[in-house]
BALUMPA-257993 format. One line per 10 residues: number of its first residue (from 1); their letters; for each residue x, y, z of N, C-alpha, C. Coordinates in Angstrom, 3 decimals. Example, Ala and Ser with C-alpha at 12.3 -4.5 7.8 and 13.67 -1.06 7.14 Angstrom:
1	as	13.190,-5.690,7.800,12.300,-4.500,7.800,13.200,-3.300,7.800 ~ 12.850,-2.250,7.080,13.670,-1.060,7.140,12.900,0.030,7.870
end
This chain:
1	xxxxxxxxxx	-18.085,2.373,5.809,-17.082,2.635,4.796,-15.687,2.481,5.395 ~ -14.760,1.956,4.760,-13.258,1.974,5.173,-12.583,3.160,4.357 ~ -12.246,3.420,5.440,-11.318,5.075,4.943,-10.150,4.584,5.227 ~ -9.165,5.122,4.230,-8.017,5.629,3.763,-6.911,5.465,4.861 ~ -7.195,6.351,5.738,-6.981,6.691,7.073,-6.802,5.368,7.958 ~ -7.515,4.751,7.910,-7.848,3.647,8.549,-6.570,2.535,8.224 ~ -6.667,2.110,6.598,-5.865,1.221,6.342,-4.886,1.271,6.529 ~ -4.096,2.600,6.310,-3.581,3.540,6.229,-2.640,3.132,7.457 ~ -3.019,3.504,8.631,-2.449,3.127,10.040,-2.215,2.016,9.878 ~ -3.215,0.744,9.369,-3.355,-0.594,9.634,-1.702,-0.926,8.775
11	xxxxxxxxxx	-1.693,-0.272,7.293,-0.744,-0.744,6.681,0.793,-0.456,7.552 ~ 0.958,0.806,7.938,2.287,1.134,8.520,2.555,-0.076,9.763 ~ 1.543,0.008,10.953,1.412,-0.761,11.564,1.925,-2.394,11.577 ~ 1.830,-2.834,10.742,1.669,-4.392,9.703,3.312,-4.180,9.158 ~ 3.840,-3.427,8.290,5.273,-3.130,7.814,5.682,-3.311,9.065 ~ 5.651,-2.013,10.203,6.599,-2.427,11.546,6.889,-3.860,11.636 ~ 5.632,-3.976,11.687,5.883,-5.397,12.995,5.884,-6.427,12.513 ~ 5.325,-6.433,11.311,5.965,-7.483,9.940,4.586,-8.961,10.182 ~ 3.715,-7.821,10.498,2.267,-9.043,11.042,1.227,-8.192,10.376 ~ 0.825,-9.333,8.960,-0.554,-8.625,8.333,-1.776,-8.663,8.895
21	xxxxxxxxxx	-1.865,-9.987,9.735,-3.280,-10.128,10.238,-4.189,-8.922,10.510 ~ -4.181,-7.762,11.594,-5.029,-6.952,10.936,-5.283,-6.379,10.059 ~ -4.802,-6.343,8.719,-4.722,-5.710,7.448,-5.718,-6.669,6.489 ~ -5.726,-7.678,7.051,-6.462,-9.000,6.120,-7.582,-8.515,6.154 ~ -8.586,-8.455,6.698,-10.100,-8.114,7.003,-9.920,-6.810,6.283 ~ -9.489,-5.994,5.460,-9.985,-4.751,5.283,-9.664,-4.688,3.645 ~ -8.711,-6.125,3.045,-8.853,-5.819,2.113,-9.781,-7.448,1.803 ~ -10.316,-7.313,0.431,-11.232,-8.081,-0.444,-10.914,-9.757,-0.765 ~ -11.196,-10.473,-0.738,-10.762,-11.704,-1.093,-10.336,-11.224,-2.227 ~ -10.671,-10.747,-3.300,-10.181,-10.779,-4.817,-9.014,-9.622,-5.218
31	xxxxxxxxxx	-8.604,-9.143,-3.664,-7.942,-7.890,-3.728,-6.589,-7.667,-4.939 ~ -6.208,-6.958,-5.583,-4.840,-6.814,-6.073,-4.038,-5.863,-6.188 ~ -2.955,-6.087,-6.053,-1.971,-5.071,-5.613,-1.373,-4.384,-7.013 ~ -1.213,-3.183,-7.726,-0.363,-3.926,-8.740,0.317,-2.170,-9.044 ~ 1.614,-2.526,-9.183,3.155,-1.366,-8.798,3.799,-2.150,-10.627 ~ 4.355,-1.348,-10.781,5.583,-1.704,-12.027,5.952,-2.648,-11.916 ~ 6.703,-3.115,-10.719,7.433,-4.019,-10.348,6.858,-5.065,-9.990 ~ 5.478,-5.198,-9.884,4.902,-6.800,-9.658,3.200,-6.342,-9.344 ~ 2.772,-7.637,-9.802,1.362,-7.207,-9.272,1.112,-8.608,-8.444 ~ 0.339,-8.263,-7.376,0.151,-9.256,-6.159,-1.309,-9.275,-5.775
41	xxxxxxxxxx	-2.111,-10.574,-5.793,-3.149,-11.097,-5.027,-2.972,-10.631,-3.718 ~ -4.515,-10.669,-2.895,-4.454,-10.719,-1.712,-3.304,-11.368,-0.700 ~ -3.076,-12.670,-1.098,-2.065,-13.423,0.090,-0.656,-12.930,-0.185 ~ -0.530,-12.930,-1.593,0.972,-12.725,-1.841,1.342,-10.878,-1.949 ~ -0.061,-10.057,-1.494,0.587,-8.587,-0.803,0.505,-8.697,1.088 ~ -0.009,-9.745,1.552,0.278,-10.241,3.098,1.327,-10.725,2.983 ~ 2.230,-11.747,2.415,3.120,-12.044,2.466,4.262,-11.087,2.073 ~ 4.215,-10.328,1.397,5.114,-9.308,1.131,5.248,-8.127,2.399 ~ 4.053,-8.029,3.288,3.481,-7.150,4.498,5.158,-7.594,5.229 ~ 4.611,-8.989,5.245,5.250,-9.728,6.308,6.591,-10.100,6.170
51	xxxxxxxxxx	7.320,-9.935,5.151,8.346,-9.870,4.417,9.830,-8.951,5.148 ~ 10.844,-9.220,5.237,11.998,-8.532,5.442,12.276,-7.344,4.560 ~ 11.122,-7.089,3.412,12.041,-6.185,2.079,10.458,-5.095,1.793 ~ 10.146,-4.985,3.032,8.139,-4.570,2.868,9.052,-2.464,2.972 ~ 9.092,-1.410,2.806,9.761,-0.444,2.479,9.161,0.289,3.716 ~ 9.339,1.386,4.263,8.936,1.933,5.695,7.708,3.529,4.762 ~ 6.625,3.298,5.013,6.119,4.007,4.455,5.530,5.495,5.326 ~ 5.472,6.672,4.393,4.898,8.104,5.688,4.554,9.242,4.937 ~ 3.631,10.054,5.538,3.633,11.019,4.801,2.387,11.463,3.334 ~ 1.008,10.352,4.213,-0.241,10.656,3.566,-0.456,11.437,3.070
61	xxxxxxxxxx	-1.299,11.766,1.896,-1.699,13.168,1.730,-2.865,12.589,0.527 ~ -4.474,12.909,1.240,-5.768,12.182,0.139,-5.394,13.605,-0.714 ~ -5.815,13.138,-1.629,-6.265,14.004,-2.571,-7.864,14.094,-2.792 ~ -8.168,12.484,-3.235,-10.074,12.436,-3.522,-10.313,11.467,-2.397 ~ -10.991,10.883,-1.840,-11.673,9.684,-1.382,-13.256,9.829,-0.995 ~ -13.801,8.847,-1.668,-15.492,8.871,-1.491,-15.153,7.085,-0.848 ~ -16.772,6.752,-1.027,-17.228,5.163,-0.804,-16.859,4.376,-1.667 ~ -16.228,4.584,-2.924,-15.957,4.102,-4.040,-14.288,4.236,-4.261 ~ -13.677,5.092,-4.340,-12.322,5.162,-4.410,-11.834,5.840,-3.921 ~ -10.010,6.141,-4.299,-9.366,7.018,-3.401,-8.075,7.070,-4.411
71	xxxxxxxxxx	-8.005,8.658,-4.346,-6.450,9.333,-4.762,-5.781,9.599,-3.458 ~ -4.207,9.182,-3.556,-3.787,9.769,-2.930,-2.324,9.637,-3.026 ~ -1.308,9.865,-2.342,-0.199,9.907,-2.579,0.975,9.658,-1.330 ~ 1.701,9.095,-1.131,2.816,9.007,0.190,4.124,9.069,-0.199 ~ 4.738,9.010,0.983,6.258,8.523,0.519,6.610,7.413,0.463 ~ 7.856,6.346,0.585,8.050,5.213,0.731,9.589,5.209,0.806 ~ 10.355,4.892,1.312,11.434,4.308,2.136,11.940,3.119,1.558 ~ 12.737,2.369,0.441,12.685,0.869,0.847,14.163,0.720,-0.219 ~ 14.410,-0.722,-0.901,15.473,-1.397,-1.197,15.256,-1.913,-2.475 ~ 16.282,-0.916,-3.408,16.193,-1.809,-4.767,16.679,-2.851,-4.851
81	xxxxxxxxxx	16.396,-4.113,-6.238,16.650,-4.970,-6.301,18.100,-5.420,-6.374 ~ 18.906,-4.314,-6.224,20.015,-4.131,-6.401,21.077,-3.691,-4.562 ~ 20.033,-3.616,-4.251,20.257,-3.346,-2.371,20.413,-1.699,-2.095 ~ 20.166,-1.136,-3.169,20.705,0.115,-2.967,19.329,1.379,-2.096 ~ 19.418,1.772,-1.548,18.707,2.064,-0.466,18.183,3.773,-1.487 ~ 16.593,3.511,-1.530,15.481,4.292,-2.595,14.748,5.114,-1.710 ~ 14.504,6.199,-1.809,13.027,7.029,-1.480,12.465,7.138,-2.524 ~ 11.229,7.332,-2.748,10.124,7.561,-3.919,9.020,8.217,-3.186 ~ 8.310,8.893,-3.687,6.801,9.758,-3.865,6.065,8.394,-4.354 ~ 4.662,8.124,-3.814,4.337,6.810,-4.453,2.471,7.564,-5.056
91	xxxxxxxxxx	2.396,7.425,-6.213,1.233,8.266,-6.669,0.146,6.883,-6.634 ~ -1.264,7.018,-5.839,-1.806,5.783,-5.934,-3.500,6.126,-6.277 ~ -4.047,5.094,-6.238,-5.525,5.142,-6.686,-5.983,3.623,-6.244 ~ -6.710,3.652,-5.107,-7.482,2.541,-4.625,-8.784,2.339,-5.066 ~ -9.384,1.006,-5.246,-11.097,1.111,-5.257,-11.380,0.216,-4.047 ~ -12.658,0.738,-3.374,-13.612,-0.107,-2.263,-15.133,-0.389,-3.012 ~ -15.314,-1.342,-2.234,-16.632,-2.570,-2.446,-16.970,-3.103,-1.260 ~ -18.087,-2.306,-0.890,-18.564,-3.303,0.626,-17.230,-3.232,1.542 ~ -17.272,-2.115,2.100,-16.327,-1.906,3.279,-15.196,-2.501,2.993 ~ -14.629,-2.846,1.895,-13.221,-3.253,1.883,-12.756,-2.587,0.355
101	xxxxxxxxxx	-10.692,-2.737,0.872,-10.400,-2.726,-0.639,-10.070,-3.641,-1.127 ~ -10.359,-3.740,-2.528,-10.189,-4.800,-3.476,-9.253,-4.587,-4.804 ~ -8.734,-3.346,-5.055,-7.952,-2.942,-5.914,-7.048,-1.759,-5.599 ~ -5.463,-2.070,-5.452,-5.163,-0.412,-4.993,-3.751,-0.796,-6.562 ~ -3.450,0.940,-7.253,-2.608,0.630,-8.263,-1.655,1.590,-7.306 ~ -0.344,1.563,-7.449,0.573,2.302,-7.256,1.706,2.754,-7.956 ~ 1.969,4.286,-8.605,2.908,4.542,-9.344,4.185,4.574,-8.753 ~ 5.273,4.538,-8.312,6.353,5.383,-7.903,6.801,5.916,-8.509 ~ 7.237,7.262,-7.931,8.976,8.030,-9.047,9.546,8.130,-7.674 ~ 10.904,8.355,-8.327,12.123,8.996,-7.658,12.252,10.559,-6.884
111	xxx	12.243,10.560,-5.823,12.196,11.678,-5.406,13.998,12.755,-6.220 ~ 13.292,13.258,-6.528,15.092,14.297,-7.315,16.033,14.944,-5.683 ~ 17.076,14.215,-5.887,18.465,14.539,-5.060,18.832,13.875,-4.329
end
């Protein structure tokens, strides 16, 4: 099973250094990304990994996770489209299939102050 935890590192990891390659293997060929602001295939959420505008993410916290899915919630760090520099609470819900993920949704709000 791929835990949470796992990707988890893999994803922060991948933002740093702006290199998805280990992140590839853990999600699904048919994987999709999908936030308010865009929804992204497998390559084009690696390319976004790998991206100058990818947000500095911290601050896990599962709520559910089995073999099948996962609640959970973080912070996120990053740059509106407008350049103006955002924190958000990011409320999410992943699904896994055969040791990988293949679907993660992500809400954001605004953290207040």
């Amino acid at each position: 099973m791929v835990s949470t935890s796992e990707v988890w590192a893999i994803w922060q990891e991948a933002f740093n250094a702006k290199d998805s390659s280990r992140l590839a293997h853990l999600l699904s060929d048919d994987y999709v990304l999908i936030t308010p602001a865009a929804t992204r295939n497998k390559q084009e959420a690696l390319d976004w990994v790998d991206s100058d505008v990818s947000p500095v993410i911290s601050n896990l916290q599962i709520i559910y996770e089995n073999d099948e899915v996962v609640v959970c919630y973080h912070d996120a760090d990053g740059v509106d489209p407008e350049g103006n520099a955002r924190s958000f609470t990011v409320m999410c819900c992943g699904k896994k299939r055969d040791g990988q993920f293949y679907e993660w949704i992500a809400s954001p709000f605004q953290v207040p102050g």
